[in-house]
C-alpha positions in Angstrom: 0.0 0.0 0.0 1.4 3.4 -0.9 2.5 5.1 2.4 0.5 3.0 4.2 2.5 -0.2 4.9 5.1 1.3 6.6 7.4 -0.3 9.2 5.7 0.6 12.5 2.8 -0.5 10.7 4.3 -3.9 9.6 5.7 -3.9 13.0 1.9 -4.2 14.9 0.9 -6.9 12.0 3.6 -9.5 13.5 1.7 -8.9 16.5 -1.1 -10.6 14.8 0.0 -13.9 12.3 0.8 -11.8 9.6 3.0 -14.3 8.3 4.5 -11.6 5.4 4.3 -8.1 4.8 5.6 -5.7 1.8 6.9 -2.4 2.2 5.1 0.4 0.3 5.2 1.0 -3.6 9.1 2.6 -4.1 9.7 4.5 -7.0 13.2 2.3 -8.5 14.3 5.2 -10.2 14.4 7.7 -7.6 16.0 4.7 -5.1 18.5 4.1 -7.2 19.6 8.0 -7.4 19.3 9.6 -3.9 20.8 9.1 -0.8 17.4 10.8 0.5 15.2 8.6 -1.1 16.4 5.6 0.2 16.6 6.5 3.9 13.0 8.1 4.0 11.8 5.5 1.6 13.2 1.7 3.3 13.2 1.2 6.8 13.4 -2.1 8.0 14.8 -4.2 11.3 15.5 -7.5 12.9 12.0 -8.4 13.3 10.3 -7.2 10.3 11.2 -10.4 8.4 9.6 -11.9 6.1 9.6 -9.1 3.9 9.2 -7.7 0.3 10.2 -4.8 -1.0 7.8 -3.6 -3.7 9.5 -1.6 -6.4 7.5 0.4 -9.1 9.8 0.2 -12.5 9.4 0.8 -16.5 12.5 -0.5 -16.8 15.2 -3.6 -16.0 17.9 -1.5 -15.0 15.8 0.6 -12.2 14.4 -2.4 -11.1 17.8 -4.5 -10.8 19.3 -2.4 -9.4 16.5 -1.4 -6.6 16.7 -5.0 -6.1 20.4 -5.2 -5.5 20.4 -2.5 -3.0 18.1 -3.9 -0.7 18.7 -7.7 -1.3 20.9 -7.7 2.0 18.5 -6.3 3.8 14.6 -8.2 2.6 13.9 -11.4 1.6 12.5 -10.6 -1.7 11.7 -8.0 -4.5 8.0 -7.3 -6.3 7.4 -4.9 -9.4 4.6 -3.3 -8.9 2.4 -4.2 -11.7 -0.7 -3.0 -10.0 -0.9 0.6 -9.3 -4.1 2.1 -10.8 -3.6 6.0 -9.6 -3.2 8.4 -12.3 0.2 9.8 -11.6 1.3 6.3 -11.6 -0.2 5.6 -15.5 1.4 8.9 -16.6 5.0 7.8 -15.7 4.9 4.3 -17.2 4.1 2.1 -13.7 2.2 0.7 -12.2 -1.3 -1.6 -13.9 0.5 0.2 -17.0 3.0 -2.1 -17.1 0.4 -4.7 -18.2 0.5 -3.8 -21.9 4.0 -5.0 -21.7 3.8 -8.1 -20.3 7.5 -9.2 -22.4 9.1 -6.3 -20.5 7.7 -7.4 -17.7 8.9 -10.7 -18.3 12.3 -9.6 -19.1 12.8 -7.6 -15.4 11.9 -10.5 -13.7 14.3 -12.8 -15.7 17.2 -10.5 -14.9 16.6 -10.6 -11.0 15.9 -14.1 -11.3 19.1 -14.5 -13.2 21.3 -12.1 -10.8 20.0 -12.8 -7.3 20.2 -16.4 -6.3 17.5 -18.4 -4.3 16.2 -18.3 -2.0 15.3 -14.1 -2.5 12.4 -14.1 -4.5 11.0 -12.1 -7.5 7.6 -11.6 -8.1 4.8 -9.6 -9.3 2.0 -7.8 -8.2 -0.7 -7.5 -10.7 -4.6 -7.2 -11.7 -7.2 -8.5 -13.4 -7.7 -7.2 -17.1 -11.1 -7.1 -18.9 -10.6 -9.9 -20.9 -9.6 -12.6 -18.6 -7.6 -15.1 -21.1 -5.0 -12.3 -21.5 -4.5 -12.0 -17.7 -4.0 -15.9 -17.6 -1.3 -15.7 -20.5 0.5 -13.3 -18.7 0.1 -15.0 -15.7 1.6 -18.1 -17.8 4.2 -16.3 -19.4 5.4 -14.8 -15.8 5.2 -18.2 -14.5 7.7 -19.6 -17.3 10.3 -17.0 -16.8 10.9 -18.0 -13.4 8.8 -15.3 -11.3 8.6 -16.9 -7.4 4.8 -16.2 -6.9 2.3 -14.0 -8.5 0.4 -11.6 -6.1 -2.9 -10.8 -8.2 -5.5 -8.0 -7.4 -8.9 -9.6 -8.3 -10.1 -6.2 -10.0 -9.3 -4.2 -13.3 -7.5 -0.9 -12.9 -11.2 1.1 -13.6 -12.7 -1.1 -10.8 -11.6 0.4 -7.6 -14.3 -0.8 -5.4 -17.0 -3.5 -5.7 -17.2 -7.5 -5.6 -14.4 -9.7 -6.4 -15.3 -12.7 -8.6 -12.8 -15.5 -6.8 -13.6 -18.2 -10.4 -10.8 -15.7 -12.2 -8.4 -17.0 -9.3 -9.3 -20.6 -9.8 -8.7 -19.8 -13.1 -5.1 -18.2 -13.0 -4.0 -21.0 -10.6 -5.4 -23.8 -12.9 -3.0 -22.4 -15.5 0.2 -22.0 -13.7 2.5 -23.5 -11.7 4.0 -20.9 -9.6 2.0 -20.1 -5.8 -0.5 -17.2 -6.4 -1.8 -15.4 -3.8 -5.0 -13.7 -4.6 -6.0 -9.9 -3.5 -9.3 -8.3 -3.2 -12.3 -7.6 -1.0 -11.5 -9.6 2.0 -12.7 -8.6 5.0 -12.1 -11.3 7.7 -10.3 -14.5 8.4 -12.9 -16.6 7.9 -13.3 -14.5 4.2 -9.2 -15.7 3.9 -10.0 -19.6 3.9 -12.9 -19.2 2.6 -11.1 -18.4 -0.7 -8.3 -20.9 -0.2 -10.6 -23.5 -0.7 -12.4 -22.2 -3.4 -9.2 -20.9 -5.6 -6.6 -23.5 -4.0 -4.3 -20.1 -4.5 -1.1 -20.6 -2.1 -1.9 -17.3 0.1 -4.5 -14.5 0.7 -3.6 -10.4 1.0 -5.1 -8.0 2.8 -4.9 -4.4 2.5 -7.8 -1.8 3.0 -9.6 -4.4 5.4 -6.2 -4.2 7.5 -6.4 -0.4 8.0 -9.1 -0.7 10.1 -8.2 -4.1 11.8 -4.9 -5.1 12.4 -5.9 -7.8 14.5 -7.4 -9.4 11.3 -5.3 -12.5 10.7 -6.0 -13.6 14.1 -9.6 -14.0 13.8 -10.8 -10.5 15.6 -13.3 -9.2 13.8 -12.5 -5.8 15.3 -9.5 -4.0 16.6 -9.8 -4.0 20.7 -7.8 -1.6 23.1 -4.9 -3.6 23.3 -3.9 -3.4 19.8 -4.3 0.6 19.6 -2.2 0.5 22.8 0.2 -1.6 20.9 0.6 1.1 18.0 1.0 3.6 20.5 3.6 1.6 22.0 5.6 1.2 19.0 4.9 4.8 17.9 6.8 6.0 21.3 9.4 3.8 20.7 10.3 5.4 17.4 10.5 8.7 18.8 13.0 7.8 21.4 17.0 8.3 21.3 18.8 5.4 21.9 19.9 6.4 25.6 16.1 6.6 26.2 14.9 3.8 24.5 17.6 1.2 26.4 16.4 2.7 29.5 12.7 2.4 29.1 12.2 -0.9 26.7 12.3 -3.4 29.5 9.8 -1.9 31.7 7.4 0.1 29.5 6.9 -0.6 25.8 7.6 -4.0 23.8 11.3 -4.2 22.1 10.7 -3.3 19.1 12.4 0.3 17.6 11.3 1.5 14.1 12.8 4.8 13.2 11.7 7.6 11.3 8.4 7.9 12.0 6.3 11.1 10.8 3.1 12.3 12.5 1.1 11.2 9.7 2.1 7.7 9.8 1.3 7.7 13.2 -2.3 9.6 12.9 -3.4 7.9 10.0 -3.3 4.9 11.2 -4.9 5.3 14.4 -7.5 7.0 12.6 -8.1 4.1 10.7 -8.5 1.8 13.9 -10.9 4.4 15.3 -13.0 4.5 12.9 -15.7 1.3 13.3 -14.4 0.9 17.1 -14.9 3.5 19.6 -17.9 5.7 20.7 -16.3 6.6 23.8 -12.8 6.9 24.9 -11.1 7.5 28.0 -7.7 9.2 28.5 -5.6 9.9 31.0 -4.2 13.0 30.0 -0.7 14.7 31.9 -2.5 18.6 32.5 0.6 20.0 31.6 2.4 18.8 28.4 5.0 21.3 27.0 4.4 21.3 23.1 5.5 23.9 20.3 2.8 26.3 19.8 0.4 24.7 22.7 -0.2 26.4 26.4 -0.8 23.5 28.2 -3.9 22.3 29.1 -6.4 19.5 28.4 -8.1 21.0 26.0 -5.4 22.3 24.1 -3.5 19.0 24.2 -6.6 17.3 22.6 -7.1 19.4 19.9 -3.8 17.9 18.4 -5.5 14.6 17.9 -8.6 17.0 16.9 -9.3 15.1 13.7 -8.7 11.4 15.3 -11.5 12.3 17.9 -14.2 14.1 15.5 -17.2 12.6 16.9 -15.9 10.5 20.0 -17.0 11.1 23.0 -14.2 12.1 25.2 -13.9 11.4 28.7 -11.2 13.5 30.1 -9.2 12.0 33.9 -7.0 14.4 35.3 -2.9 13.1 35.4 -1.7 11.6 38.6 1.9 11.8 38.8 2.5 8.5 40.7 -0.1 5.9 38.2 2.0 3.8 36.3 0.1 3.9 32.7 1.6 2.9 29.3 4.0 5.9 27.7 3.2 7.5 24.6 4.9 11.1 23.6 3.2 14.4 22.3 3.8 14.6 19.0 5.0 18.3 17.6 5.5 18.5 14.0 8.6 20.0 12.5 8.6 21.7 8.7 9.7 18.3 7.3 6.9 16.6 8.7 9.2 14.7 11.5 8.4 14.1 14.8 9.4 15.3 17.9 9.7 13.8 21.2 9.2 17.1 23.4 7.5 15.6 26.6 5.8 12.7 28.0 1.7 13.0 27.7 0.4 9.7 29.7 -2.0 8.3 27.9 -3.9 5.1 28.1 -6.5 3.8 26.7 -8.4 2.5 29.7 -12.0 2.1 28.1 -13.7 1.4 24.7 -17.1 1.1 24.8 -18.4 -0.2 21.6 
């Protein structure tokens, strides 16, 4: 998912039987050439394994060597072959690439060729209109060596609406490679559902995640815990390594992503607040110190303004000596980084659904 799948993000799915994420769509071009793009763009650690990193490419040189760079560092590449935005089409990428299904071909024979096994190369695709030319280039993918096709169940006009699983049956009839089929799944019980049906080798999950990380593990809806888990890991990657080898034994898990920007951070939890809570308690420090904010309640709420529209919030007064979960106030620089300025206590001690 574009700017979604990030690694705090991937980092709260391994809470909850994801068994493999992918980074979001990278640009190979701009990878390849800056410095910048590749430290703001790939962020990965110890724990945030198994993982692909999905490249978008028109190209085999931008996409070999993308692959190259980060081959130390993933377990396997995807070319993003999927893409339906606009900006995406008008570069070349993206469900674009599907009128060239011999280039396509071609990239994924060079990384095949220049990055041994077990790394794998694959290819995230959709549906076309006419479903015999999707299974030929699903064939002709499968013969040049591709590890596993990833295929959207949808055409690139078809951004919403029902999935028809027979054009996955169909696809994996006609190929040998695993396929793991993409589209309108909303629950676990949805995932196996479709294994059976399709036989396909894996299920993904992407907008239905958003709003339920807790997903793969048979929750039908994202409870406290998890949200207290993402603030958890959010805190973590705000802290300098001084503070964050003091504080990870006793109050947040061990995980340390860096680089995380507010809007990582808020977007998220936006998304897991949306179908969950009417009415949310927090336990609120009266007196955070925050660019631009006085410090009070009030004020200190306002920042989350747009995460709360329409909650009910129930504000409890800070006592110095409670021992709740840390998470920081968040002050946003120019650049969009964030800034650990002080500790706001925060917990989220009730969801009433």
């Amino acid at each position: 998912m574009v700017r979604y799948s990030k690694l705090q993000f991937r980092t709260l799915l391994r809470h909850y039987n994801c068994d493999l994420c992918y980074t979001p769509m990278i640009l190979a071009d701009s990878f390849c050439q800056s410095a910048k793009a590749r430290r703001n763009e790939f962020t990965t650690n110890l724990f945030d394994t198994p993982l692909v990193t999905q490249f978008a490419a028109n190209n085999m040189n931008d996409f070999l060597n993308a692959a190259k760079i980060v081959a130390p560092y993933c377990d396997g590449v995807d070319l993003n072959c999927g893409c339906p935005q606009r900006w995406a089409k008008q570069i070349g990428i993206g469900c674009v690439m599907l009128e060239k299904p011999e280039l396509i071909a071609d990239v994924i024979k060079q990384c095949r060729n220049q990055i041994p096994k077990p790394f794998t190369v694959s290819v995230k695709m959709r549906i076309l209109k006419d479903m015999r030319s999707t299974v030929e280039i699903c064939r002709t993918l499968d013969k040049c060596g591709v590890s596993f096709l990833a295929v959207h169940g949808r055409t690139s006009s078809q951004l919403t609406g029902e999935v028809d699983p027979i054009n996955f049956k169909l696809i994996n009839e006609n190929i040998s490679c695993p396929l793991v089929a993409n589209g309108g799944i909303r629950t676990l019980e949805e995932c196996y559902k479709l294994q059976a049906l399709t036989n396909c080798k894996g299920v993904m999950v992407a907008n239905s995640i958003l709003t339920n990380p807790m997903l793969f593990s048979d929750s039908e809806k994202v409870d406290s815990s998890c949200i207290q888990n993402w603030l958890d890991i959010c805190y973590n990657s705000t802290l300098s390594e001084y503070e964050y080898t003091k504080v990870v034994n006793t109050k947040t898990i061990a995980e340390k992503p860096p680089h995380l920007t507010f809007q990582c951070f808020h977007h998220h939890l936006v998304f897991m607040l949306e179908k969950t809570a009417k009415t949310l308690n927090l336990n609120l420090e009266t007196k955070p110190h925050l660019e631009g904010v006085s410090g009070n309640s009030e004020e200190c709420i306002s920042i989350f303004g747009s995460t709360f529209a329409g909650l009910e919030l129930s504000i409890i007064p800070h006592q110095s000596d409670w021992l709740v979960s840390d998470a920081s106030v968040w002050s946003v620089s120019g650049t969009g980084d964030i800034r650990n300025r002080s500790k706001l206590q925060v917990i989220l001690s009730t969801l009433v659904i």
